[in-house]
N, CA, C, O and CB atoms as a CASP TS submission, in Angstrom:
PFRMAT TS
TARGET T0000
AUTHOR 0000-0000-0000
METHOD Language model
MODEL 1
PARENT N/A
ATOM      1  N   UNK     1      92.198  92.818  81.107  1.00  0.00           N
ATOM      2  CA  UNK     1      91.597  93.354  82.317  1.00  0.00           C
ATOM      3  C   UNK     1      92.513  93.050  83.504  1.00  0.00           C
ATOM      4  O   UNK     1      92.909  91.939  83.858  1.00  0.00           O
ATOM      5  CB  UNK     1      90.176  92.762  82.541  1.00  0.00           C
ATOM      6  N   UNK     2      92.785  94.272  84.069  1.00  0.00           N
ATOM      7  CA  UNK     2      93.510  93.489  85.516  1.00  0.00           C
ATOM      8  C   UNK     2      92.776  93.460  86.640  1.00  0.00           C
ATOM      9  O   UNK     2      91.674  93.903  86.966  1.00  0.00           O
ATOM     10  CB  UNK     2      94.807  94.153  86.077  1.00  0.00           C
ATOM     11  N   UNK     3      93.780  92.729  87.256  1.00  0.00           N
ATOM     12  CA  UNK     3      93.168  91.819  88.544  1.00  0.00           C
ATOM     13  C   UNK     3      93.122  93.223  89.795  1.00  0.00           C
ATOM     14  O   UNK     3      93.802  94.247  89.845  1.00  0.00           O
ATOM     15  CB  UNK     3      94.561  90.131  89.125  1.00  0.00           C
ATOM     16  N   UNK     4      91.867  92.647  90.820  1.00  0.00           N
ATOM     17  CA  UNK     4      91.525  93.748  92.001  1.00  0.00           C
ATOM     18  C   UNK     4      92.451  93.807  93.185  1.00  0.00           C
ATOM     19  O   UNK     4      92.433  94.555  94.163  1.00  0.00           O
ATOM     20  CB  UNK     4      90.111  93.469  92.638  1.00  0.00           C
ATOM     21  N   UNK     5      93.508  92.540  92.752  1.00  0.00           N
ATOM     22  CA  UNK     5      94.404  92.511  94.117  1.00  0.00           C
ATOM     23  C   UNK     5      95.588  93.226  93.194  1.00  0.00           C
ATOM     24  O   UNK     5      96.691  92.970  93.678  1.00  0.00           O
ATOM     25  CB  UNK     5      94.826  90.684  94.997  1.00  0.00           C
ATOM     26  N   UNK     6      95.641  93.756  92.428  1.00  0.00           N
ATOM     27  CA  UNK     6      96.606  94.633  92.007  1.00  0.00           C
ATOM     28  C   UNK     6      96.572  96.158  92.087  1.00  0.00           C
ATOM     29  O   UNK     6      95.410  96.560  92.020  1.00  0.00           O
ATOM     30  CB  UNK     6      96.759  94.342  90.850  1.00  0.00           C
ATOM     31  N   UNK     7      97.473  97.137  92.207  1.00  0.00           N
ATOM     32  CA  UNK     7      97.442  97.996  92.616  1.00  0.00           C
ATOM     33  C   UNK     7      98.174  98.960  91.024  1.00  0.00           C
ATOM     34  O   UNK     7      99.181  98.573  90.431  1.00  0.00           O
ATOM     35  CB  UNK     7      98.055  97.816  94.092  1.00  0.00           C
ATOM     36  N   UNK     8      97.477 100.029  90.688  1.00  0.00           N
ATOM     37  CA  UNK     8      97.305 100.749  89.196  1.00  0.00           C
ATOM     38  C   UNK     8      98.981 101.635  89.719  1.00  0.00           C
ATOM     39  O   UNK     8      99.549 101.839  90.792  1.00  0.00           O
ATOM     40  CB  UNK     8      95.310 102.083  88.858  1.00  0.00           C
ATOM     41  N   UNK     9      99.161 101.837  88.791  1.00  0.00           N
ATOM     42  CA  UNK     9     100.381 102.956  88.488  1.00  0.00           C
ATOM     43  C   UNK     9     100.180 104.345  88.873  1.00  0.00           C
ATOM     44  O   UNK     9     100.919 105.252  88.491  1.00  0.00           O
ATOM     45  CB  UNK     9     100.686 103.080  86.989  1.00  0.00           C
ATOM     46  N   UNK    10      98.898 104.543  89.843  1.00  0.00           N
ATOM     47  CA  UNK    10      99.046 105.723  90.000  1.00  0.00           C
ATOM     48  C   UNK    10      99.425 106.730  91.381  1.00  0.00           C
ATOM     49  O   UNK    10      99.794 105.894  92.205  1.00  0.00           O
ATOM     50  CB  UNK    10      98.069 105.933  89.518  1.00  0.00           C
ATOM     51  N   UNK    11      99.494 107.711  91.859  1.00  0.00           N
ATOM     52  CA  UNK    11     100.338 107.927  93.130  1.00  0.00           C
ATOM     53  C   UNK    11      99.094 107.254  94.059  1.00  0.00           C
ATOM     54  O   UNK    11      97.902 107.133  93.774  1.00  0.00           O
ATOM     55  CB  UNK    11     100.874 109.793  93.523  1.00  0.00           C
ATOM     56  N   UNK    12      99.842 106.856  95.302  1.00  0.00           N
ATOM     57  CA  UNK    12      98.999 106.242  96.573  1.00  0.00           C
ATOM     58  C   UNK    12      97.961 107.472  96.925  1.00  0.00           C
ATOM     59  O   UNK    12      96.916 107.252  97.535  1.00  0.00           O
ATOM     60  CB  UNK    12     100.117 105.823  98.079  1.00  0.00           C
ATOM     61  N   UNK    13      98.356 108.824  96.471  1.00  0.00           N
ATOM     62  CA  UNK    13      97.760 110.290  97.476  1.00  0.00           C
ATOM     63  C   UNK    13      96.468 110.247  96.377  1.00  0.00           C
ATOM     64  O   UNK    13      95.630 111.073  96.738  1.00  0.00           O
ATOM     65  CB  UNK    13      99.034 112.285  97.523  1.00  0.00           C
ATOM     66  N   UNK    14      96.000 109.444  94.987  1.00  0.00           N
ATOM     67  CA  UNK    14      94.663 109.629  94.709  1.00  0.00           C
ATOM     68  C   UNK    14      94.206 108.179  95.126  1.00  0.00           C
ATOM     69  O   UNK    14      93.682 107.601  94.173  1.00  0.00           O
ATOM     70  CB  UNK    14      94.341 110.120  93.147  1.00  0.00           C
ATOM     71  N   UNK    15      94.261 107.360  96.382  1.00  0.00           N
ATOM     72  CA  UNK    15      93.404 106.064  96.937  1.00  0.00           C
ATOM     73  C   UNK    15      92.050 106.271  97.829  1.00  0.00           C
ATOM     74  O   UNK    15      92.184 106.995  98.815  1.00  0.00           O
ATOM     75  CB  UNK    15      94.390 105.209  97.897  1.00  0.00           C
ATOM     76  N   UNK    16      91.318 105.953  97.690  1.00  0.00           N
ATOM     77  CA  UNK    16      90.375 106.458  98.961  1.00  0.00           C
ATOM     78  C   UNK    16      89.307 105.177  98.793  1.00  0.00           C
ATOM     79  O   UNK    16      89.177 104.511  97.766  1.00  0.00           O
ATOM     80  CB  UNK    16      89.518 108.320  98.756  1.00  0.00           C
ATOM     81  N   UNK    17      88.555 104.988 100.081  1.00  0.00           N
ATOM     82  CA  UNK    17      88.041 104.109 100.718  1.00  0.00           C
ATOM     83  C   UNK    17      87.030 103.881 100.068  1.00  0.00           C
ATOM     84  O   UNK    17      86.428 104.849  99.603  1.00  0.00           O
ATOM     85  CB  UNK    17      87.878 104.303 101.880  1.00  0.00           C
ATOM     86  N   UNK    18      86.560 102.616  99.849  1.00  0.00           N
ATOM     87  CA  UNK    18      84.856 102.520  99.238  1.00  0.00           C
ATOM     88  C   UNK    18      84.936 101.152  99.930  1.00  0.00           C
ATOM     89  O   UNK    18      85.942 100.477 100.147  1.00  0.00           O
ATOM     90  CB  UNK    18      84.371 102.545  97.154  1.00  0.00           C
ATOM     91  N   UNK    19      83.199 100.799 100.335  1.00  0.00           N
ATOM     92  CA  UNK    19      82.508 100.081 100.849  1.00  0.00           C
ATOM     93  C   UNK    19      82.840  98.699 100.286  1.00  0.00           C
ATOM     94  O   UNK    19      82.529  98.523  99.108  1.00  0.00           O
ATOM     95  CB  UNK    19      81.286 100.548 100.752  1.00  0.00           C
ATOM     96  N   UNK    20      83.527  97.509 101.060  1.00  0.00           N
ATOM     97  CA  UNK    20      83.605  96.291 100.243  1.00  0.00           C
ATOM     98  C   UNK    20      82.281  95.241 100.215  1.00  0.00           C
ATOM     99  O   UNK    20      81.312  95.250 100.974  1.00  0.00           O
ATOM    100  CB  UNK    20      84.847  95.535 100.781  1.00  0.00           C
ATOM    101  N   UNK    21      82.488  94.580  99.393  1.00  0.00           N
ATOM    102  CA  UNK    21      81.561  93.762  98.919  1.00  0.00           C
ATOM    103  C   UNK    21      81.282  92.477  99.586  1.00  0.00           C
ATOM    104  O   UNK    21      82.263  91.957 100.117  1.00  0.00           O
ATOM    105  CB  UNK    21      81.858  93.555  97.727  1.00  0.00           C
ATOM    106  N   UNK    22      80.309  91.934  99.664  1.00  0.00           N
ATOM    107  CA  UNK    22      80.071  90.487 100.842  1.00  0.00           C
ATOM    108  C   UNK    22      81.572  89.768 100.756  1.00  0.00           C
ATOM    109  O   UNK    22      82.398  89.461 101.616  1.00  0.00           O
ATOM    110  CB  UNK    22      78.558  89.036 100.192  1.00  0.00           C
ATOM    111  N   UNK    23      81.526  89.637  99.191  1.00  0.00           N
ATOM    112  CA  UNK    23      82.673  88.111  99.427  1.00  0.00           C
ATOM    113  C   UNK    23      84.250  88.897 100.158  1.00  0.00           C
ATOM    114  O   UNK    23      84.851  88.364 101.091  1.00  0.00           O
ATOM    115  CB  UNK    23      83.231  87.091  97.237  1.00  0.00           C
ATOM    116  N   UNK    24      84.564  89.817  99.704  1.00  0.00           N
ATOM    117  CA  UNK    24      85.682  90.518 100.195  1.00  0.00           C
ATOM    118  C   UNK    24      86.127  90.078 101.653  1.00  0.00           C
ATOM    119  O   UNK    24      87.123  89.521 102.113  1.00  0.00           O
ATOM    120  CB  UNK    24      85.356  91.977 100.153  1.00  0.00           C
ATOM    121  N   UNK    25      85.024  90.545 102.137  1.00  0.00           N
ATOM    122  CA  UNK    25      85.464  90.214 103.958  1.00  0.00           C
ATOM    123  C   UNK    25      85.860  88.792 104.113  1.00  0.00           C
ATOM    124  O   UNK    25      86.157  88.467 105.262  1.00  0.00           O
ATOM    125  CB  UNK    25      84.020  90.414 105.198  1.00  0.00           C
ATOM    126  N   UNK    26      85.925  87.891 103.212  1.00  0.00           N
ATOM    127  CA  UNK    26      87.097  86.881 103.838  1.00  0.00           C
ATOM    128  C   UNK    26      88.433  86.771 103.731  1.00  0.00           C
ATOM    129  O   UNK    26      89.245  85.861 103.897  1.00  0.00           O
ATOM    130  CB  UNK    26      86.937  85.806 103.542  1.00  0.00           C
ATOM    131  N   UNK    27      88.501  88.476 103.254  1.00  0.00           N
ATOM    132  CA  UNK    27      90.408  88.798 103.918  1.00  0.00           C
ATOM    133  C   UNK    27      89.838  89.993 104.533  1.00  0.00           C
ATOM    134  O   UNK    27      89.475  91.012 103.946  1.00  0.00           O
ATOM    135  CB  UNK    27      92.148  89.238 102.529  1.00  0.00           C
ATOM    136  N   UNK    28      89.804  89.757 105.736  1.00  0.00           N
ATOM    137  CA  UNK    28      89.465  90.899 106.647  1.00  0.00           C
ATOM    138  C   UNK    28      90.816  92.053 107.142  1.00  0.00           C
ATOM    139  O   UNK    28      90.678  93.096 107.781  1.00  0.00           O
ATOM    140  CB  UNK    28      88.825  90.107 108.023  1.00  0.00           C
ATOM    141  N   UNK    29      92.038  91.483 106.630  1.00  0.00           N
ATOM    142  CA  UNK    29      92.852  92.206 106.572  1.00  0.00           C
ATOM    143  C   UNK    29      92.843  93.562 105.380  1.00  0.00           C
ATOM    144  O   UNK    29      93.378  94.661 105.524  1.00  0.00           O
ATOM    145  CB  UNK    29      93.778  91.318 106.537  1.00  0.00           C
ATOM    146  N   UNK    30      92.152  93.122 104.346  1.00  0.00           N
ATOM    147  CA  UNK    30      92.403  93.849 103.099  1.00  0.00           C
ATOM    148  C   UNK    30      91.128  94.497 103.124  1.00  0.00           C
ATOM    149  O   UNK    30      90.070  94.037 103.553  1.00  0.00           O
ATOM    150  CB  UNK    30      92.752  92.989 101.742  1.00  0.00           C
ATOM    151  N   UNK    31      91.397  95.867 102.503  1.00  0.00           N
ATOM    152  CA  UNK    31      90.178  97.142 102.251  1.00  0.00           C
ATOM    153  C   UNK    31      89.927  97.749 100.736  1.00  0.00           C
ATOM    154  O   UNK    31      90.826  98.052  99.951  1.00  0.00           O
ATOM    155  CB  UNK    31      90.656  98.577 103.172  1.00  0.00           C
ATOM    156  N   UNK    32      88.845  97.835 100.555  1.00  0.00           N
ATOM    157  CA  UNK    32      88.637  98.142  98.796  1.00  0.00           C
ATOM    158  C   UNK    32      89.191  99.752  99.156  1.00  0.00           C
ATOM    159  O   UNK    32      89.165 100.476 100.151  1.00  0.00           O
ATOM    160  CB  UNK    32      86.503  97.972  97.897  1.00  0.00           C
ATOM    161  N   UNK    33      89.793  99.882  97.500  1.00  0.00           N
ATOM    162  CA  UNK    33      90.001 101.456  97.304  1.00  0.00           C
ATOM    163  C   UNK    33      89.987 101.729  96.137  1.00  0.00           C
ATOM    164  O   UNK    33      90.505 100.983  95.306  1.00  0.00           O
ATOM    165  CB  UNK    33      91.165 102.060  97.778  1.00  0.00           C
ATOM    166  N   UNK    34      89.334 102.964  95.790  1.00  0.00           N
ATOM    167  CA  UNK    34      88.814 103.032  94.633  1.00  0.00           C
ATOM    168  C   UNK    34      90.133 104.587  94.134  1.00  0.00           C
ATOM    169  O   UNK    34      90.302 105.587  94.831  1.00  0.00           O
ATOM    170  CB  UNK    34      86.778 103.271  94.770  1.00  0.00           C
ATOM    171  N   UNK    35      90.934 104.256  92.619  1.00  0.00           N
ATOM    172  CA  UNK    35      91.750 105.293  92.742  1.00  0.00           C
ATOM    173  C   UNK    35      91.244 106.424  91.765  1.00  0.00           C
ATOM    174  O   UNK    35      90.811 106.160  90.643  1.00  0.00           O
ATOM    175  CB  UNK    35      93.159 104.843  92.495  1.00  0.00           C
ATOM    176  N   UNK    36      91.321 107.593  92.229  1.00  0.00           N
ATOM    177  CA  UNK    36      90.379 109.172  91.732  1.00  0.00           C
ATOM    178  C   UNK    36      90.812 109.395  90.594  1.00  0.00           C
ATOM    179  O   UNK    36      90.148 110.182  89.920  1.00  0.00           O
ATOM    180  CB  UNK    36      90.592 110.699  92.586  1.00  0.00           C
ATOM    181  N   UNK    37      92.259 108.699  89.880  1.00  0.00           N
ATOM    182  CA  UNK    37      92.726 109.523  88.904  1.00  0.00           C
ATOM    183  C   UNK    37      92.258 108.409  87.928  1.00  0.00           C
ATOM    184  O   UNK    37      91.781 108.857  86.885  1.00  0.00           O
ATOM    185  CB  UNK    37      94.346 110.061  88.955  1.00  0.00           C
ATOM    186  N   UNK    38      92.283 107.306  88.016  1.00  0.00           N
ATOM    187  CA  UNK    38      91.922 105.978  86.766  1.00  0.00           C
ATOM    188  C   UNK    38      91.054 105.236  87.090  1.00  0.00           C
ATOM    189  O   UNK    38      90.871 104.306  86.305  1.00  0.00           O
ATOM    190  CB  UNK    38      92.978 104.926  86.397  1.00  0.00           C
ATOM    191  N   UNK    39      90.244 105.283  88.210  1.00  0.00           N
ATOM    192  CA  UNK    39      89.030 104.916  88.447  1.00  0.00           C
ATOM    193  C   UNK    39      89.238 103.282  88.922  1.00  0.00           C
ATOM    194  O   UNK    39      88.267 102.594  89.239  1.00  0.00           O
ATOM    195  CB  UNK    39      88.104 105.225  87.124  1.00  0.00           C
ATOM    196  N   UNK    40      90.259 102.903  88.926  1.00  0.00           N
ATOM    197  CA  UNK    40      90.444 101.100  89.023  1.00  0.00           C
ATOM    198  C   UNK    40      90.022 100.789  90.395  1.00  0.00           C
ATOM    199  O   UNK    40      90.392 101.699  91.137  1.00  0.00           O
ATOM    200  CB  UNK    40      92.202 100.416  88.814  1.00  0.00           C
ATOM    201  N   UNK    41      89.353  99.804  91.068  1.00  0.00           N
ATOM    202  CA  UNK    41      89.330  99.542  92.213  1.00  0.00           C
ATOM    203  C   UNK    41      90.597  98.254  92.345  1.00  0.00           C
ATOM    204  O   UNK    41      91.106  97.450  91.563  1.00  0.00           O
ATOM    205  CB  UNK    41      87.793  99.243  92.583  1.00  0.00           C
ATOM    206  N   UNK    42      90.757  98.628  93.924  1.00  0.00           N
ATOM    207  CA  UNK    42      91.706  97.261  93.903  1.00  0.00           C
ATOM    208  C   UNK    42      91.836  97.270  95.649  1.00  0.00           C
ATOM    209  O   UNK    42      91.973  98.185  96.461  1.00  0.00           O
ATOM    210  CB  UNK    42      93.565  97.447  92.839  1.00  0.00           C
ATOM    211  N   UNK    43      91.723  95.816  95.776  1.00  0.00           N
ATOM    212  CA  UNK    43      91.494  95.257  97.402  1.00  0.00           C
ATOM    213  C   UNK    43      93.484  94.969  98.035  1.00  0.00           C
ATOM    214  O   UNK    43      94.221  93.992  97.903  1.00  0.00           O
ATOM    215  CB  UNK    43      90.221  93.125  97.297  1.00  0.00           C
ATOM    216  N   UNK    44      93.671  96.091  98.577  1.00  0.00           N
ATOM    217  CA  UNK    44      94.841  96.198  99.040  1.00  0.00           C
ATOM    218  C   UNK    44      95.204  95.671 100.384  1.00  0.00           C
ATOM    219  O   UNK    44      94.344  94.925 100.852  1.00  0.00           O
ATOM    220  CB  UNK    44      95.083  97.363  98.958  1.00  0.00           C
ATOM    221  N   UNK    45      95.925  95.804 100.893  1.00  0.00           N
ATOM    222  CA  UNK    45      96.193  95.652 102.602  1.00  0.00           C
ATOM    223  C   UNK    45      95.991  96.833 103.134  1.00  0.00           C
ATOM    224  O   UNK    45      96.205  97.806 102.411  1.00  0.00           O
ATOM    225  CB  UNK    45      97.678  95.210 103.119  1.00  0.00           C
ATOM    226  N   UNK    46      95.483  97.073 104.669  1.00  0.00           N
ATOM    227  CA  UNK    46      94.967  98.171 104.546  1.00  0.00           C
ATOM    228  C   UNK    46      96.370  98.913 105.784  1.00  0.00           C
ATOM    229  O   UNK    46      96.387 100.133 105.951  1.00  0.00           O
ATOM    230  CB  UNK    46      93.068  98.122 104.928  1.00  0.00           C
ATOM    231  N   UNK    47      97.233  98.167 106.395  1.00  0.00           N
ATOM    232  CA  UNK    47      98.182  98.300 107.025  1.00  0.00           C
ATOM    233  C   UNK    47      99.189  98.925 105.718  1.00  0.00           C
ATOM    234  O   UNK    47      99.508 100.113 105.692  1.00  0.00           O
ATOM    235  CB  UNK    47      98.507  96.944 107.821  1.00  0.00           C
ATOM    236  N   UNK    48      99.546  98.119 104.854  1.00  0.00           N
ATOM    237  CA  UNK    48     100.338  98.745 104.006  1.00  0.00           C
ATOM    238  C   UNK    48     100.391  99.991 103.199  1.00  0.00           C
ATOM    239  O   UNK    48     101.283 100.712 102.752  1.00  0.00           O
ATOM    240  CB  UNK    48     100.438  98.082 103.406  1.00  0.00           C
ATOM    241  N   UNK    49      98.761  99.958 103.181  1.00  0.00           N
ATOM    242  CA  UNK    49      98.461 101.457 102.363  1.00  0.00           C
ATOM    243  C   UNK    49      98.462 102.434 103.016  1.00  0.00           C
ATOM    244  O   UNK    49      98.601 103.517 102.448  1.00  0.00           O
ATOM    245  CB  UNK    49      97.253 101.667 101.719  1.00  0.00           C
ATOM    246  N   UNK    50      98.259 102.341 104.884  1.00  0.00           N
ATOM    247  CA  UNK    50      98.025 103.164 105.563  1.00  0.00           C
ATOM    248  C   UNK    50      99.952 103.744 106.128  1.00  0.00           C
ATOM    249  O   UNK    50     100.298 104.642 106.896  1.00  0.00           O
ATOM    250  CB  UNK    50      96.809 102.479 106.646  1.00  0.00           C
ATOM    251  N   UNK    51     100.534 103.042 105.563  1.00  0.00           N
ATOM    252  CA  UNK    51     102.335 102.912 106.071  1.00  0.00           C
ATOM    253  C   UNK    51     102.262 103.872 104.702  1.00  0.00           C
ATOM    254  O   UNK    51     102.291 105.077 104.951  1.00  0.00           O
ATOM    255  CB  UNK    51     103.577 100.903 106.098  1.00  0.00           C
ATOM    256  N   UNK    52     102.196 103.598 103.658  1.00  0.00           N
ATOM    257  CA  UNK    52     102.615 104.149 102.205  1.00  0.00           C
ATOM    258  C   UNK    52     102.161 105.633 102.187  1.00  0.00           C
ATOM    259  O   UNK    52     102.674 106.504 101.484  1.00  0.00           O
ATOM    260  CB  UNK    52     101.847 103.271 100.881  1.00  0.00           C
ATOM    261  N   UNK    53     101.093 105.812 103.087  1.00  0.00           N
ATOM    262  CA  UNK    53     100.234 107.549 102.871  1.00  0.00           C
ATOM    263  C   UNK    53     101.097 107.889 103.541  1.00  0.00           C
ATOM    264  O   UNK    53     102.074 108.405 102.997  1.00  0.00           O
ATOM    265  CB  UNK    53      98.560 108.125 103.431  1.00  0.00           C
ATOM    266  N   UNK    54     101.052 107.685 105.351  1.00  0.00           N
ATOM    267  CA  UNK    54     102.190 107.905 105.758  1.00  0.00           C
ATOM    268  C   UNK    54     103.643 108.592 105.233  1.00  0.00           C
ATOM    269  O   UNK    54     104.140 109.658 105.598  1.00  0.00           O
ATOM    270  CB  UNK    54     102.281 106.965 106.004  1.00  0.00           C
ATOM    271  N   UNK    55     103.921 108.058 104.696  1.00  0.00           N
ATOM    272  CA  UNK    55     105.454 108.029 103.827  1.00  0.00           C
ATOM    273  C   UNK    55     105.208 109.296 102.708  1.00  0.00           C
ATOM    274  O   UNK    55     105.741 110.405 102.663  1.00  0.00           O
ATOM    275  CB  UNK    55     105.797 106.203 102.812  1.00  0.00           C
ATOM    276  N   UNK    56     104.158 108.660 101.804  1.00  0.00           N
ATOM    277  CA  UNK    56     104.110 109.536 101.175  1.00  0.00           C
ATOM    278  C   UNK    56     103.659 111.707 101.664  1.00  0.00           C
ATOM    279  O   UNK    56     103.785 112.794 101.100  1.00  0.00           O
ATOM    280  CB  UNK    56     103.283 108.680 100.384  1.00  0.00           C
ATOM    281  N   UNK    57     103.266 111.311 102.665  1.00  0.00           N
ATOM    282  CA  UNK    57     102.848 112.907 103.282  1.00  0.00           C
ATOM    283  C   UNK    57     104.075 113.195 104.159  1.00  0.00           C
ATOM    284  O   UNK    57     103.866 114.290 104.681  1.00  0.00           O
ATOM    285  CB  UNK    57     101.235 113.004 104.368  1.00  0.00           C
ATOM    286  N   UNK    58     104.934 112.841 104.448  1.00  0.00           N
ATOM    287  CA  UNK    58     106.114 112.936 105.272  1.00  0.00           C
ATOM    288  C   UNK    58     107.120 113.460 104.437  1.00  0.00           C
ATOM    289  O   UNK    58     107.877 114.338 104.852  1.00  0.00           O
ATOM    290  CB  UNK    58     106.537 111.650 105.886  1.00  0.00           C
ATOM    291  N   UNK    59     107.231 112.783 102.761  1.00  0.00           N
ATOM    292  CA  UNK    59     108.187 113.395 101.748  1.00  0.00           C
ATOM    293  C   UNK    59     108.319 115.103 101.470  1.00  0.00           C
ATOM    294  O   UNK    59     107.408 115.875 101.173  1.00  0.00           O
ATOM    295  CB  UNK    59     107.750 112.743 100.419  1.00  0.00           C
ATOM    296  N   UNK    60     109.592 115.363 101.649  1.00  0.00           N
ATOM    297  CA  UNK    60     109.880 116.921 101.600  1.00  0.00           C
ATOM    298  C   UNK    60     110.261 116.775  99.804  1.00  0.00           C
ATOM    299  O   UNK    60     110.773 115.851  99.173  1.00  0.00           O
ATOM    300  CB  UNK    60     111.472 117.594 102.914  1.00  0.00           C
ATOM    301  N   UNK    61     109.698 118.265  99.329  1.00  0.00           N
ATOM    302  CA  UNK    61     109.451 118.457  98.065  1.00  0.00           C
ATOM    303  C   UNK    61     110.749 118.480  97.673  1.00  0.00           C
ATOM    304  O   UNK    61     111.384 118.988  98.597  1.00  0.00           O
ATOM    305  CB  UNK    61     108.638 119.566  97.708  1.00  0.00           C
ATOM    306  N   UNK    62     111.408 118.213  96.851  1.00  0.00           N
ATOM    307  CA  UNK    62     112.690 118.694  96.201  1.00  0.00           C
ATOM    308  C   UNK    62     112.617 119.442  94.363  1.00  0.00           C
ATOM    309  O   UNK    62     111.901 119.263  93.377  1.00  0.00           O
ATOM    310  CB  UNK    62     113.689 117.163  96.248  1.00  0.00           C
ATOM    311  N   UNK    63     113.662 120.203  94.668  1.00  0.00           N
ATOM    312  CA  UNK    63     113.236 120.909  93.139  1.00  0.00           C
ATOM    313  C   UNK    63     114.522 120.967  92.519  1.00  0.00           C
ATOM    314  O   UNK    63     115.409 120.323  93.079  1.00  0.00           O
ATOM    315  CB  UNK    63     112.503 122.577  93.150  1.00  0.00           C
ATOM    316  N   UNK    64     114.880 121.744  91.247  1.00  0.00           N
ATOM    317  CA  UNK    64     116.095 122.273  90.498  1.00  0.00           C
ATOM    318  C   UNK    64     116.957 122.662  91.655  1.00  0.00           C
ATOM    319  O   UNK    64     118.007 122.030  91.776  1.00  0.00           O
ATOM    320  CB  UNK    64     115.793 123.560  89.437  1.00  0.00           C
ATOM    321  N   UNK    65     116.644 123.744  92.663  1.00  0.00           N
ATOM    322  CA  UNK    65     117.866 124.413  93.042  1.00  0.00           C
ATOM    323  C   UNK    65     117.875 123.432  94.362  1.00  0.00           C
ATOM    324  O   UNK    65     118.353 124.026  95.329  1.00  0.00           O
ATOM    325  CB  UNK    65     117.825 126.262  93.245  1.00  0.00           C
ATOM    326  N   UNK    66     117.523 122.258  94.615  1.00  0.00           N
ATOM    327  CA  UNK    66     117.910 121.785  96.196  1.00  0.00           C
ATOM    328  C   UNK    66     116.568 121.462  97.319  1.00  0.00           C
ATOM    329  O   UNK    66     115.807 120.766  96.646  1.00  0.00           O
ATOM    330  CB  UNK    66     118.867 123.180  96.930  1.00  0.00           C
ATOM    331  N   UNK    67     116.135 121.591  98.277  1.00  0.00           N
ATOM    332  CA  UNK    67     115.344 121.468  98.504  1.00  0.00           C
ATOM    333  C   UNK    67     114.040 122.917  98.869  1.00  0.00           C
ATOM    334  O   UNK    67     114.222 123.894  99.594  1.00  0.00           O
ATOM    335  CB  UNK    67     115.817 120.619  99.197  1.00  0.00           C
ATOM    336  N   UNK    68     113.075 122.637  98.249  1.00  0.00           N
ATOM    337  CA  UNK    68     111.711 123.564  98.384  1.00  0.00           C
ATOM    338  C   UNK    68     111.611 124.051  99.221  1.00  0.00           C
ATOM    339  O   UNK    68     112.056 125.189  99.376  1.00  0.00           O
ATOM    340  CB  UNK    68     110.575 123.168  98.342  1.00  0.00           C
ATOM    341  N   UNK    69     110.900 123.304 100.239  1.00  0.00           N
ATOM    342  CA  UNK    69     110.598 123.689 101.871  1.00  0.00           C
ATOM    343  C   UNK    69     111.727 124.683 102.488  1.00  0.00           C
ATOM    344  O   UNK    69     112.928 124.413 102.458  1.00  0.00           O
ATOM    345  CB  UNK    69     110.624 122.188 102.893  1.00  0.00           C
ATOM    346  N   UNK    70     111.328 125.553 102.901  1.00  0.00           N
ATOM    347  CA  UNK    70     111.816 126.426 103.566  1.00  0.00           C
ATOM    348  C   UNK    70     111.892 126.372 105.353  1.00  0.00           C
ATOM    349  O   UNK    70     110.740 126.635 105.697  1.00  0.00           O
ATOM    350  CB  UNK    70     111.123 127.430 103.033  1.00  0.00           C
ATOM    351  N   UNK    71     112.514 126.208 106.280  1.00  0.00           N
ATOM    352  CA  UNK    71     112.772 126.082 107.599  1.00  0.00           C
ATOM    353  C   UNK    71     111.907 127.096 108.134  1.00  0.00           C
ATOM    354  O   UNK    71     112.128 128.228 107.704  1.00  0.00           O
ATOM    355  CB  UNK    71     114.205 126.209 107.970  1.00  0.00           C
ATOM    356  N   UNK    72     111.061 126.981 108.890  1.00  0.00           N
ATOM    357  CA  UNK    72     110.127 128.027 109.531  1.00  0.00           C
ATOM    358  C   UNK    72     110.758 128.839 110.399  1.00  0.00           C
ATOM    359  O   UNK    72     111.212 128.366 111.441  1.00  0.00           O
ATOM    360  CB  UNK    72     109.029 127.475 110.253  1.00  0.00           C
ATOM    361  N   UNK    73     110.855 129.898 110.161  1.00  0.00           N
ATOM    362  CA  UNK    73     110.990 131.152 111.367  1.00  0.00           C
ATOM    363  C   UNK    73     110.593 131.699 112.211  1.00  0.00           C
ATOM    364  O   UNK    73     109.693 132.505 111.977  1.00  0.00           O
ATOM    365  CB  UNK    73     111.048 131.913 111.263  1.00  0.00           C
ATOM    366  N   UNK    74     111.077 131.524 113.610  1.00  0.00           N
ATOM    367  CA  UNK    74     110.463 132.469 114.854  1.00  0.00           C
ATOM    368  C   UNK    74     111.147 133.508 115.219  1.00  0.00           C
ATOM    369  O   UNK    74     112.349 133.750 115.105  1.00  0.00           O
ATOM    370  CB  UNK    74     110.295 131.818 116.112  1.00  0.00           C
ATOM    371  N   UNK    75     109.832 134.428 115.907  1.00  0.00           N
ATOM    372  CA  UNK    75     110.348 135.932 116.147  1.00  0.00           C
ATOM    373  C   UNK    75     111.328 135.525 117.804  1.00  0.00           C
ATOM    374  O   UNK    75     111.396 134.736 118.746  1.00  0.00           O
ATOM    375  CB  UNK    75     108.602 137.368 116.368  1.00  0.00           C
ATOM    376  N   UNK    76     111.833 136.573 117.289  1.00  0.00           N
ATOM    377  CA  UNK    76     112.797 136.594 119.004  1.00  0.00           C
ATOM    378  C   UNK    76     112.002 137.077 120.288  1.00  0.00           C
ATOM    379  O   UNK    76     111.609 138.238 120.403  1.00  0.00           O
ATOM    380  CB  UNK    76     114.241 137.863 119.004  1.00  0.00           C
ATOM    381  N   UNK    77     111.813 136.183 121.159  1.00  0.00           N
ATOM    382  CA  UNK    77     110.840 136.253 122.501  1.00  0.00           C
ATOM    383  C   UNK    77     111.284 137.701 122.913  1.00  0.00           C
ATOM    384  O   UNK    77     112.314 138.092 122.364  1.00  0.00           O
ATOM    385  CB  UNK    77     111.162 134.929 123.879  1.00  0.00           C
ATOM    386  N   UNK    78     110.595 138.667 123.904  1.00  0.00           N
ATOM    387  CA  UNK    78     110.613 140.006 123.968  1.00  0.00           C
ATOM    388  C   UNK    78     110.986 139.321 125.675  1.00  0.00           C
ATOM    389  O   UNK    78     111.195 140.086 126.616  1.00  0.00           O
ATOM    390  CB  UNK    78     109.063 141.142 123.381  1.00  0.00           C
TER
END
């Protein structure tokens, strides 16, 4: 069985928030999160996880031919 201060192998983008438990709040730094894809809960930092989403939603896709994302185009002002 693993431990709740450990964090599962799976991406940070399935973490989401659930209600902690009495004893928890004596690391008032750390927040329960329950993960969508393996179901594990685990009492993280909530600064670090909130830096890691961050990061992780900021990453530009890369594929076979180079990068995905395409540069957005504007029309020429009239």
């Amino acid at each position: 069985m693993s431990s709740i201060f450990s964090a599962c192998d799976c991406s940070i983008h399935y973490l989401g928030r659930v209600e902690r438990s009495a004893w928890m709040r004596v690391f008032p730094w750390m927040r329960l999160y329950q993960c969508a894809n393996c179901r594990k809960l685990q009492l993280l930092p909530q600064k670090g996880v909130d830096r890691a989403k961050a990061t992780y939603g900021s990453r530009a896709t890369y594929g076979k031919g180079g990068r995905d994302a395409t540069p957005p185009t504007t029309a020429p002002r009239a």
